[in-house]
KEVEX-230531 format. One record per residue (C-alpha): residue in one letter; x, y, z. Coordinates in nm, 4 decimals, always signed. Layout:
% residues N
@res = A	xx = X	yy = Y	zz = Z .
...
This chain:
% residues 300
@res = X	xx = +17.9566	yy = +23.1039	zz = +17.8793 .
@res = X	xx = +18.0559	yy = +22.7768	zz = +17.7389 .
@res = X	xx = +17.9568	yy = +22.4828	zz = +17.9598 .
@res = X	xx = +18.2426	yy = +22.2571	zz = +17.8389 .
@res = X	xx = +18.5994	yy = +22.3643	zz = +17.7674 .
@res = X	xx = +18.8866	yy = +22.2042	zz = +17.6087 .
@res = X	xx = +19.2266	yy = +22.2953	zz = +17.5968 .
@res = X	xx = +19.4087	yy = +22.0735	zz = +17.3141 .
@res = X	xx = +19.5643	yy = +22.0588	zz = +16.9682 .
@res = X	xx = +19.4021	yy = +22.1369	zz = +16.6320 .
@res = X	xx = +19.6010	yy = +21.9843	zz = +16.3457 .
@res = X	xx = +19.6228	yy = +21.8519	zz = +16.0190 .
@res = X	xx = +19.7209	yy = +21.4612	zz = +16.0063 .
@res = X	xx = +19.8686	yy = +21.2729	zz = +15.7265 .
@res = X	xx = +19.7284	yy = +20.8804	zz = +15.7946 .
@res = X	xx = +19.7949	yy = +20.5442	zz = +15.6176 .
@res = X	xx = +19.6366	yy = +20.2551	zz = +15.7292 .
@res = X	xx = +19.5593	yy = +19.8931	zz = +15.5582 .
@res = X	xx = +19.2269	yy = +20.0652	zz = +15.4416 .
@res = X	xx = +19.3322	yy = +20.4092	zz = +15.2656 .
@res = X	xx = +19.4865	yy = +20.7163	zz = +15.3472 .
@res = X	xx = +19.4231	yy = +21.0818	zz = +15.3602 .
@res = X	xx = +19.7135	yy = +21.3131	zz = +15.2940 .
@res = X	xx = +19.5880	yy = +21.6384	zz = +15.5173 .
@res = X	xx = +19.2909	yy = +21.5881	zz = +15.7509 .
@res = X	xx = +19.1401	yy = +21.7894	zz = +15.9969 .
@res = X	xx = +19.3056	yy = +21.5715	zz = +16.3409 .
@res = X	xx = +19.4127	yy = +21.7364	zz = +16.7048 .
@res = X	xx = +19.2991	yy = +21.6172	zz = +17.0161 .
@res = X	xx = +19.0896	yy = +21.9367	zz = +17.0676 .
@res = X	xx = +18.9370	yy = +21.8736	zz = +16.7697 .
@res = X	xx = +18.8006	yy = +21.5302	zz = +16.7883 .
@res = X	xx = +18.7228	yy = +21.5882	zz = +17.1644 .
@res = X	xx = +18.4757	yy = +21.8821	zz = +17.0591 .
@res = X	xx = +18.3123	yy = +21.7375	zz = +16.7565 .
@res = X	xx = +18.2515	yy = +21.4012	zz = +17.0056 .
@res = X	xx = +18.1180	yy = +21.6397	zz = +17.2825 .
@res = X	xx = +17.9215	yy = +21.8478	zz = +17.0852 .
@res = X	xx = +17.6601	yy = +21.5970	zz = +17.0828 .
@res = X	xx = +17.5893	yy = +21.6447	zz = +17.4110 .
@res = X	xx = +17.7058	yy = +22.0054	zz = +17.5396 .
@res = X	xx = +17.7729	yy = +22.2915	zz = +17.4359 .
@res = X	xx = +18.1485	yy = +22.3139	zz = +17.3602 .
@res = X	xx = +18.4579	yy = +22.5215	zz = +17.3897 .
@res = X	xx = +18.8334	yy = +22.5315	zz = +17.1843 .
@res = X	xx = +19.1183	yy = +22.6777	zz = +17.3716 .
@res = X	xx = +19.4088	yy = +22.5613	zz = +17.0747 .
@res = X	xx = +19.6209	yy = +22.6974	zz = +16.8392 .
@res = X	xx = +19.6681	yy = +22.7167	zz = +16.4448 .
@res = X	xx = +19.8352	yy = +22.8801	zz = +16.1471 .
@res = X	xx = +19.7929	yy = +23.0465	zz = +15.8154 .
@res = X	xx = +19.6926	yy = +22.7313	zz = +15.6178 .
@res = X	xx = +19.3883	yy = +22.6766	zz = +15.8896 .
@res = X	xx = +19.1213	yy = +22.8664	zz = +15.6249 .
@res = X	xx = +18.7344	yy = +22.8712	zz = +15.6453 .
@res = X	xx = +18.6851	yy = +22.5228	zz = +15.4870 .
@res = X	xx = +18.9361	yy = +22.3363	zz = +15.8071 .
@res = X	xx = +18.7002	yy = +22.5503	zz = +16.0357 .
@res = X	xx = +18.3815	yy = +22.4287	zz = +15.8753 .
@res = X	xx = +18.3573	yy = +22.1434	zz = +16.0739 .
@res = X	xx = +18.3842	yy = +22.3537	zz = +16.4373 .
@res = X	xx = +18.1083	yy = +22.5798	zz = +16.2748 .
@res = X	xx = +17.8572	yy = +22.3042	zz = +16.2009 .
@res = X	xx = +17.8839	yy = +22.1365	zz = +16.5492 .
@res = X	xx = +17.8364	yy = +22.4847	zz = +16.7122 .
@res = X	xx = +18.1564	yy = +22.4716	zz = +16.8641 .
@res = X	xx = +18.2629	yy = +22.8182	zz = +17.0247 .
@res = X	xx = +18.6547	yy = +22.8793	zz = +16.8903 .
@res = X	xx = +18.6471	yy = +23.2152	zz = +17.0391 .
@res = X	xx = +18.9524	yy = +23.0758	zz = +17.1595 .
@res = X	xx = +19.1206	yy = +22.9010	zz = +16.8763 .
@res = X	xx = +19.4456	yy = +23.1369	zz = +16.8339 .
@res = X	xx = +19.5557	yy = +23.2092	zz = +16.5083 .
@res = X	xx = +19.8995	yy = +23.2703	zz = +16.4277 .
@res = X	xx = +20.1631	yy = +23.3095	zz = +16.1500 .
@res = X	xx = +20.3145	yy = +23.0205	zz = +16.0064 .
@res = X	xx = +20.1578	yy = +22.7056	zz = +15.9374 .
@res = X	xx = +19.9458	yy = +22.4379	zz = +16.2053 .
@res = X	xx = +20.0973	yy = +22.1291	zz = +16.3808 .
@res = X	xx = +20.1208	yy = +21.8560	zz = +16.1179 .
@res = X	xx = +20.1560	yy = +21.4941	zz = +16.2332 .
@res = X	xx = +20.1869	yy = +21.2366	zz = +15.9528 .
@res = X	xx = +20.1507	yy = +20.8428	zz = +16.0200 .
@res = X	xx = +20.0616	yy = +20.5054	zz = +15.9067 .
@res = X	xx = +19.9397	yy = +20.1714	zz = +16.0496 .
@res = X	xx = +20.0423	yy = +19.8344	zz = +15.9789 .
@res = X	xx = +19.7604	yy = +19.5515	zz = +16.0287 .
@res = X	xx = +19.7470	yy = +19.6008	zz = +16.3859 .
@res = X	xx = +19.5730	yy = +19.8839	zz = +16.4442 .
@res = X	xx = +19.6613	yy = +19.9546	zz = +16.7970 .
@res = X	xx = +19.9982	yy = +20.1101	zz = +16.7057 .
@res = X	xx = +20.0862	yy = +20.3654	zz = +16.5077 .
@res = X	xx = +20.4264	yy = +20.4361	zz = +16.3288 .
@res = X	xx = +20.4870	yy = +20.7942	zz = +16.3660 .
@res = X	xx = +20.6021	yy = +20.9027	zz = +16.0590 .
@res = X	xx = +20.6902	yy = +21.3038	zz = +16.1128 .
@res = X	xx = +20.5968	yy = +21.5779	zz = +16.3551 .
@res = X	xx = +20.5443	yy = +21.9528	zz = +16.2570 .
@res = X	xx = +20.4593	yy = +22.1567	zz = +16.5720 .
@res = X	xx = +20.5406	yy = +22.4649	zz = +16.4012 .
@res = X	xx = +20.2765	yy = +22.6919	zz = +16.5840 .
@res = X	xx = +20.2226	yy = +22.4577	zz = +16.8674 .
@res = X	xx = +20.5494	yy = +22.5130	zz = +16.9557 .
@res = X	xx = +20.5390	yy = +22.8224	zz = +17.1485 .
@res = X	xx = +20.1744	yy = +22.7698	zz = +17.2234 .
@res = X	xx = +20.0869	yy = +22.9470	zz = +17.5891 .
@res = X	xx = +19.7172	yy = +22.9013	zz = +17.6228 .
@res = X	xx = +19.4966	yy = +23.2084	zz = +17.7062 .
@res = X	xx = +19.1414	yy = +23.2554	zz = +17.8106 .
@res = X	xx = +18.8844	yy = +23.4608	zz = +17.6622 .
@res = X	xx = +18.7046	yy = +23.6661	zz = +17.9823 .
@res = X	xx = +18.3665	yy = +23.4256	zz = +17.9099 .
@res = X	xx = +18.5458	yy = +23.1021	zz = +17.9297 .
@res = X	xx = +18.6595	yy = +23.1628	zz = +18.2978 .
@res = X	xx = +18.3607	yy = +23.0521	zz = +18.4427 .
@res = X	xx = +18.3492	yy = +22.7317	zz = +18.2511 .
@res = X	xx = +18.2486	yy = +22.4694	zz = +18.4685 .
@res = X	xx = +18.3417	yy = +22.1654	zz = +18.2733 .
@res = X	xx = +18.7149	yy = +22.1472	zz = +18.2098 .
@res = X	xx = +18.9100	yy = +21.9122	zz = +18.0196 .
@res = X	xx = +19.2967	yy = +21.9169	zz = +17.9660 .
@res = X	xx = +19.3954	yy = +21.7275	zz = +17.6750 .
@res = X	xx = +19.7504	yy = +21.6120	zz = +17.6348 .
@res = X	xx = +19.9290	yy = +21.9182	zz = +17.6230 .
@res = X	xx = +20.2886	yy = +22.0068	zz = +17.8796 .
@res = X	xx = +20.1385	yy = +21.9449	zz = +18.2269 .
@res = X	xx = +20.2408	yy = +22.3177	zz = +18.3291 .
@res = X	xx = +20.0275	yy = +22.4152	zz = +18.0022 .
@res = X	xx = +19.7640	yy = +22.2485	zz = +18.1872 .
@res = X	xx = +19.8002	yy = +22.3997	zz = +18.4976 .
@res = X	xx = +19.7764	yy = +22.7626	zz = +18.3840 .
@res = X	xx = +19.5084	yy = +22.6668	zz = +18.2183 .
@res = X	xx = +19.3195	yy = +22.5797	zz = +18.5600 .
@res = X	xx = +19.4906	yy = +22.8863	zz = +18.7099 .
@res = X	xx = +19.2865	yy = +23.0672	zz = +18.4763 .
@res = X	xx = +18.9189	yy = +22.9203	zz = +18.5206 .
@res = X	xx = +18.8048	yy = +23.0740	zz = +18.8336 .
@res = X	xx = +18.5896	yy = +22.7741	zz = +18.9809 .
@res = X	xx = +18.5528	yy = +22.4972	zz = +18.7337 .
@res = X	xx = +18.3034	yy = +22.2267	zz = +18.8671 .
@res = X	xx = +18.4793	yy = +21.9176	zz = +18.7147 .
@res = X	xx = +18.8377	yy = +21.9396	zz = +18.5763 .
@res = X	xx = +18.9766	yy = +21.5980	zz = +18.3739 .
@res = X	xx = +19.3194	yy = +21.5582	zz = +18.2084 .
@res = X	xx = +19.4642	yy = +21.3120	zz = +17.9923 .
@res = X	xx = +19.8425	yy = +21.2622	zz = +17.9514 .
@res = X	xx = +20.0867	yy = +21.0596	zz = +17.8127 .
@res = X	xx = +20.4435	yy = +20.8781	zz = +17.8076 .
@res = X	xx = +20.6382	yy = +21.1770	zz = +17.6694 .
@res = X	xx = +20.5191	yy = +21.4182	zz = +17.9610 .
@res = X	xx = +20.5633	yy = +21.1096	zz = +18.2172 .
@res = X	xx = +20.8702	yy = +21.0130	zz = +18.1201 .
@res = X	xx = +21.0341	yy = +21.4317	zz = +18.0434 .
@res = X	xx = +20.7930	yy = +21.6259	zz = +18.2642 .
@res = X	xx = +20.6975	yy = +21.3580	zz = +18.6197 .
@res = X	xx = +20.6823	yy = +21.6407	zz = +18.8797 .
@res = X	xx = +20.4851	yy = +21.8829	zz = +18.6991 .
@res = X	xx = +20.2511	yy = +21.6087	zz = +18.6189 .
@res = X	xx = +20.2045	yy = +21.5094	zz = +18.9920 .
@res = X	xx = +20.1612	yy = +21.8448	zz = +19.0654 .
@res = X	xx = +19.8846	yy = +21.8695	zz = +18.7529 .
@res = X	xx = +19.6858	yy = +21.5496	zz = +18.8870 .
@res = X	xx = +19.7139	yy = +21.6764	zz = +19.2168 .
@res = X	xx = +19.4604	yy = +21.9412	zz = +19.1011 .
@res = X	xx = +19.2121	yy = +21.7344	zz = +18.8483 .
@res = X	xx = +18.9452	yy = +21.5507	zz = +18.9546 .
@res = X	xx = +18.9301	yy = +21.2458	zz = +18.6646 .
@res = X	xx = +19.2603	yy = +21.1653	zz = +18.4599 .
@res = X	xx = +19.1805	yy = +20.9687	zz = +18.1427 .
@res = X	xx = +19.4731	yy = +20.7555	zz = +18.0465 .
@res = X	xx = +19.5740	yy = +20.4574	zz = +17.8475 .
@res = X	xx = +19.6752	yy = +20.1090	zz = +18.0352 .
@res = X	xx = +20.0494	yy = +20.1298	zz = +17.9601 .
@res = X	xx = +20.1007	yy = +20.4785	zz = +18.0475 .
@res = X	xx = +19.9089	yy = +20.4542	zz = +18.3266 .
@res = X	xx = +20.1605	yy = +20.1511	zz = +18.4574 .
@res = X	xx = +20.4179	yy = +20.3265	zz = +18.3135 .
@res = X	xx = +20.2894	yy = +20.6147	zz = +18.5507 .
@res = X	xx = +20.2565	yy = +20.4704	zz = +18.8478 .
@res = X	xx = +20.5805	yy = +20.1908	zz = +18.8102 .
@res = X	xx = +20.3060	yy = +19.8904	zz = +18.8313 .
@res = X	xx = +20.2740	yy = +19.6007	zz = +18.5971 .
@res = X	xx = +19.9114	yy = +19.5885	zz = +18.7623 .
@res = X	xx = +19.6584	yy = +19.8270	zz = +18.6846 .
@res = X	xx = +19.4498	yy = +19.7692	zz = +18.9201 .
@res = X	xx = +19.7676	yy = +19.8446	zz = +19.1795 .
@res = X	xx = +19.8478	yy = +20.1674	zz = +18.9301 .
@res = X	xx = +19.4915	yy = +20.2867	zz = +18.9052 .
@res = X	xx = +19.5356	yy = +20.3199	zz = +19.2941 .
@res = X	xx = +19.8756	yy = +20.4810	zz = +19.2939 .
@res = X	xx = +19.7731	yy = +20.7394	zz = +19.1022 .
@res = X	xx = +19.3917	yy = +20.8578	zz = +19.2679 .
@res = X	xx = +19.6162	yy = +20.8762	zz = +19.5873 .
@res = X	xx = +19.7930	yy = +21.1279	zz = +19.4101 .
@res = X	xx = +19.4566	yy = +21.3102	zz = +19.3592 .
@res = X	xx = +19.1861	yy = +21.2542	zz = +19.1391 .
@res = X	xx = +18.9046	yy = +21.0371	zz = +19.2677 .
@res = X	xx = +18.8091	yy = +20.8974	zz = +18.9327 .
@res = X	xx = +19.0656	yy = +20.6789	zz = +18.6752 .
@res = X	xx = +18.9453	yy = +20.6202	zz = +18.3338 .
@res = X	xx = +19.1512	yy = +20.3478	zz = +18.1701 .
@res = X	xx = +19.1195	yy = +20.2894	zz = +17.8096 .
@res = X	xx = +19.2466	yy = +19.9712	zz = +17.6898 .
@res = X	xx = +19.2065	yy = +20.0014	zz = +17.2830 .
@res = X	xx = +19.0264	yy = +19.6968	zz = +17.1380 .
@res = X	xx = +19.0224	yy = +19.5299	zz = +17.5135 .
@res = X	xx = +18.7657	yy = +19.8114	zz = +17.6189 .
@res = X	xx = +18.8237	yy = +20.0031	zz = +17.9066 .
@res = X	xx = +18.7669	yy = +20.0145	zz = +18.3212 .
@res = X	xx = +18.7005	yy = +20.2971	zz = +18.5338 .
@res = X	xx = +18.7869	yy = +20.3326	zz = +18.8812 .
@res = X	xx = +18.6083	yy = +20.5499	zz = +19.1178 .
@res = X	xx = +18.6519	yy = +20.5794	zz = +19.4783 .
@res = X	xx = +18.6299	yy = +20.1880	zz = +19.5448 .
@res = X	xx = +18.3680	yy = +20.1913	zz = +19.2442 .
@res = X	xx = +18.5362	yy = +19.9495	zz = +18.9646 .
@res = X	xx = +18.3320	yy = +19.9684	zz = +18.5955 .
@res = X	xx = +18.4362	yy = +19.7866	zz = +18.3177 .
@res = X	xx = +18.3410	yy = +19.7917	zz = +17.9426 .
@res = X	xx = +18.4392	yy = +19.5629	zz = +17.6901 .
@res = X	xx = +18.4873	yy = +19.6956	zz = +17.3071 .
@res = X	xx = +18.1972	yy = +19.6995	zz = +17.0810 .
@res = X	xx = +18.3000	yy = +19.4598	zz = +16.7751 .
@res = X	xx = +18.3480	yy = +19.7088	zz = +16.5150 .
@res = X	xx = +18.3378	yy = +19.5106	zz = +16.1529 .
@res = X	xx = +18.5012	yy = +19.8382	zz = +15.9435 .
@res = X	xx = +18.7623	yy = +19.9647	zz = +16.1368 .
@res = X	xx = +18.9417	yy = +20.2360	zz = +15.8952 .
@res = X	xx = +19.1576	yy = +20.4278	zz = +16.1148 .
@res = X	xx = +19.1818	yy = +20.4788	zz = +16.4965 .
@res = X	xx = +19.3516	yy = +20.7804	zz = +16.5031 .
@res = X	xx = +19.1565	yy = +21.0441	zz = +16.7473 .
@res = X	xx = +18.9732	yy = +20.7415	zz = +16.8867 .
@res = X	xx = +19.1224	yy = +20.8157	zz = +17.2969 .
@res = X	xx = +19.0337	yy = +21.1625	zz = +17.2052 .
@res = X	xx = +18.6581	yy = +21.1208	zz = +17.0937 .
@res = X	xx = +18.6515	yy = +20.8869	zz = +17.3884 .
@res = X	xx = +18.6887	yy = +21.1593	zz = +17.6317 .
@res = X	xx = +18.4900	yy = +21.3895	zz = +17.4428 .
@res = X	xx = +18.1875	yy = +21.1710	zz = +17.4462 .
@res = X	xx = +18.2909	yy = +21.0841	zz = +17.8047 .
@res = X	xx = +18.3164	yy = +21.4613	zz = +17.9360 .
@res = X	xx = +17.9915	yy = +21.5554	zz = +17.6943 .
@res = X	xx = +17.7734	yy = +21.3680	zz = +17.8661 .
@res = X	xx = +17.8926	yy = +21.4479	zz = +18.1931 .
@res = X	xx = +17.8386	yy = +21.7810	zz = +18.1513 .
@res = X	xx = +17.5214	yy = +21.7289	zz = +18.0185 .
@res = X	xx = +17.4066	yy = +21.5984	zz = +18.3368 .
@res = X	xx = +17.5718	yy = +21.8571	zz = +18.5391 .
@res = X	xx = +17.7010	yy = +21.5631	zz = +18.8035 .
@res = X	xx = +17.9624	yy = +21.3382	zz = +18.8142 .
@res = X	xx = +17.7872	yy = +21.0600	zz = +19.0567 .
@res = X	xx = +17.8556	yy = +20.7023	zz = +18.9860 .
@res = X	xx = +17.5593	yy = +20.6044	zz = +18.7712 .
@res = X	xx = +17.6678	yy = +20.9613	zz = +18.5285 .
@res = X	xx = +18.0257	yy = +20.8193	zz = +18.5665 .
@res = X	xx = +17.8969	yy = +20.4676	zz = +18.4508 .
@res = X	xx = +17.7153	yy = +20.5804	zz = +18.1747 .
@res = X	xx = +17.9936	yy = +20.8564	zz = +18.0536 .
@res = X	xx = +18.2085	yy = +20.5933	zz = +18.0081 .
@res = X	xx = +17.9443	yy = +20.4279	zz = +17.7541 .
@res = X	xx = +17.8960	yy = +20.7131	zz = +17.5587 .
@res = X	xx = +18.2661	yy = +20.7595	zz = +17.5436 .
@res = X	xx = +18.2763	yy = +20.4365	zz = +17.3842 .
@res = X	xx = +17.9999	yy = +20.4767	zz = +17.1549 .
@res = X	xx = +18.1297	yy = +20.7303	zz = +16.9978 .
@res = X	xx = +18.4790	yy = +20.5666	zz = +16.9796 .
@res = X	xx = +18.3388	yy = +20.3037	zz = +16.8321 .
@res = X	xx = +18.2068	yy = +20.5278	zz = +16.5659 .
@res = X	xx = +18.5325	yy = +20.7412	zz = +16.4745 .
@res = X	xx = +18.7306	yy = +20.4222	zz = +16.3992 .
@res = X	xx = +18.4623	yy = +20.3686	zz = +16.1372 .
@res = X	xx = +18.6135	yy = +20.6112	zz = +15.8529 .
@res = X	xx = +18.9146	yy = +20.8580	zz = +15.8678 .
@res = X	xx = +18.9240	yy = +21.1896	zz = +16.0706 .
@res = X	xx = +18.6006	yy = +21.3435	zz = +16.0992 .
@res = X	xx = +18.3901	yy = +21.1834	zz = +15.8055 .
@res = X	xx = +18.2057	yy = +20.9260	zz = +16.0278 .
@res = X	xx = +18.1890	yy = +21.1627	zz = +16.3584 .
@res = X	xx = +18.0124	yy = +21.4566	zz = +16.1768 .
@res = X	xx = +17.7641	yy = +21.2610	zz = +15.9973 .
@res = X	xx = +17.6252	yy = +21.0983	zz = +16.3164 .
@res = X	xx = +17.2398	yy = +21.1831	zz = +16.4326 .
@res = X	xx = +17.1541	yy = +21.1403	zz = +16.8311 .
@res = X	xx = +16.9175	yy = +20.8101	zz = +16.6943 .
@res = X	xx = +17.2842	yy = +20.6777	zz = +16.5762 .
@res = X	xx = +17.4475	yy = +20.7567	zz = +16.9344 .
@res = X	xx = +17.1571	yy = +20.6286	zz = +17.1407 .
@res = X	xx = +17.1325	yy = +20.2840	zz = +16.8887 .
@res = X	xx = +17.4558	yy = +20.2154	zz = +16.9748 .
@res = X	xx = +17.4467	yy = +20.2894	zz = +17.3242 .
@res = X	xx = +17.1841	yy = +20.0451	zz = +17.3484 .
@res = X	xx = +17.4086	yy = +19.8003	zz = +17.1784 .
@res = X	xx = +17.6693	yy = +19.8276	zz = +17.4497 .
@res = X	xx = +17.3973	yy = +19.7614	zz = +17.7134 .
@res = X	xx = +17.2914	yy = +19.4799	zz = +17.5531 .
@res = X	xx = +17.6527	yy = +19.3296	zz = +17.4727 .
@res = X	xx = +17.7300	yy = +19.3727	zz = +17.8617 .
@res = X	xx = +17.3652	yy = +19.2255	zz = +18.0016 .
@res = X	xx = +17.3972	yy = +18.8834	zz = +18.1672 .
């Protein structure tokens, strides 16, 4: 029974940035989400590729001991997204979008992942999501992260999805754009009425806040000298954030606080070098350095 399961995209990304590029590398948001959490938890794929997904693109699942019982294979070839970055980082020129597979993609549970009791729901259709949770019989923690396509196409099936979640994990502008606030405090408490308790709030090289309940955490950014390409950086976030969660089996405040760390950490290392070559060369010594870096940076 896998103790963590994510329900994303596995795809191959063409990136550009000031620093290089890489013409087909192993991206997805279920894939940089696992290889994050897999330092922490044992880890489950719910996704969806093609015929050009051979044994070397699932190499890197295998040596992170990631379960893809559930990665679907299909005929024709895996969602392709191809873009570049200018010298700011933060945004990304979208280029082209293949969903090819990932088009039609209905998400379906192997028997042993139904009792999975750490759930995320990576940005994916918001009805996608909640079949997904229709199909884990009593998850302990569910967490979803969204954005402004589904808020903007999709708004009442995404109510009705973060009516069901416990933590959404969402980026400052979407989560105004989500709530109709210009403040994020005011739009961090618009949407936990809706339902989830917890808001994680990543703000890109500003850092990020979480609010819980009337709990209010904020983390600044590590200063990151080589930054190469933050593509998959939101996405290893929440992997590092929902991996050590479920490594502690709770989701009190001081886990909470210190998820949001380790999300960071290992944010802070993906941005280092492009797709996975910084994230699956990492040691727990690395993780737990650097996590002692943030505490430091934020002592006073």
């Amino acid at each position: 029974m896998a103790k963590l399961l994510v329900v994303g995209s596995v795809a191959f990304d063409a990136v550009k940035t000031p620093f290089g590029q890489r013409e087909r590398a192993l991206g997805g948001s279920a894939t940089y989400f696992s290889v994050s959490a897999s330092y922490f938890t044992d880890v489950a794929v719910i996704a969806v590729v093609g015929e050009d997904f051979d044994a070397s693109s699932q190499a890197i699942f295998q040596k992170h001991g990631i379960d893809t019982d559930g990665l679907e294979r299909r005929p024709g070839k895996t969602f392709f997204w191809s873009g570049e970055y200018g010298e700011n980082l933060n945004e990304a020129r979208t280029l082209e979008t293949e969903l090819n597979v990932f088009q039609d993609f209905a998400p379906k549970l192997p028997e042993h992942y139904r009792n999975t009791e750490f759930l995320f729901l990576a940005n994916i259709d918001p009805e996608l999501q909640r079949d997904v949770m229709g199909q884990v019989k009593s998850p302990g923690l569910v967490a979803c992260d969204t954005m402004n396509y589904w808020i903007e196409g999709k708004p009442e099936a995404l109510r009705r999805t973060l009516e069901s979640v416990d933590i959404v994990v969402i980026n400052d502008a979407e989560a105004k754009q989500l709530a109709g606030r210009s403040n994020i405090v005011a739009a961090a408490r618009d949407i936990m009425a809706i339902g989830p308790g917890t808001i994680v709030v990543k703000r890109g090289e500003y850092g990020v806040v979480m609010f819980s309940g009337k709990d209010c955490f904020g983390l600044p950014a590590l200063p990151v000298e080589n930054v190469v390409d933050p593509t998959g950086a939101g996405d290893t976030f929440a992997g590092g954030f929902m991996g050590y969660l479920a490594s502690c089996g709770t989701a009190g405040q001081e886990a909470l606080r210190k998820a949001v760390v380790y999300g960071s950490v290992m944010a802070s290392f993906n941005i280092e070098a492009f797709s996975q070559e910084r994230l699956s060369s990492l040691t727990r010594q690395d993780i737990d350095s650097r996590f002692r870096e943030f505490a430091d940076m934020a002592r006073f």
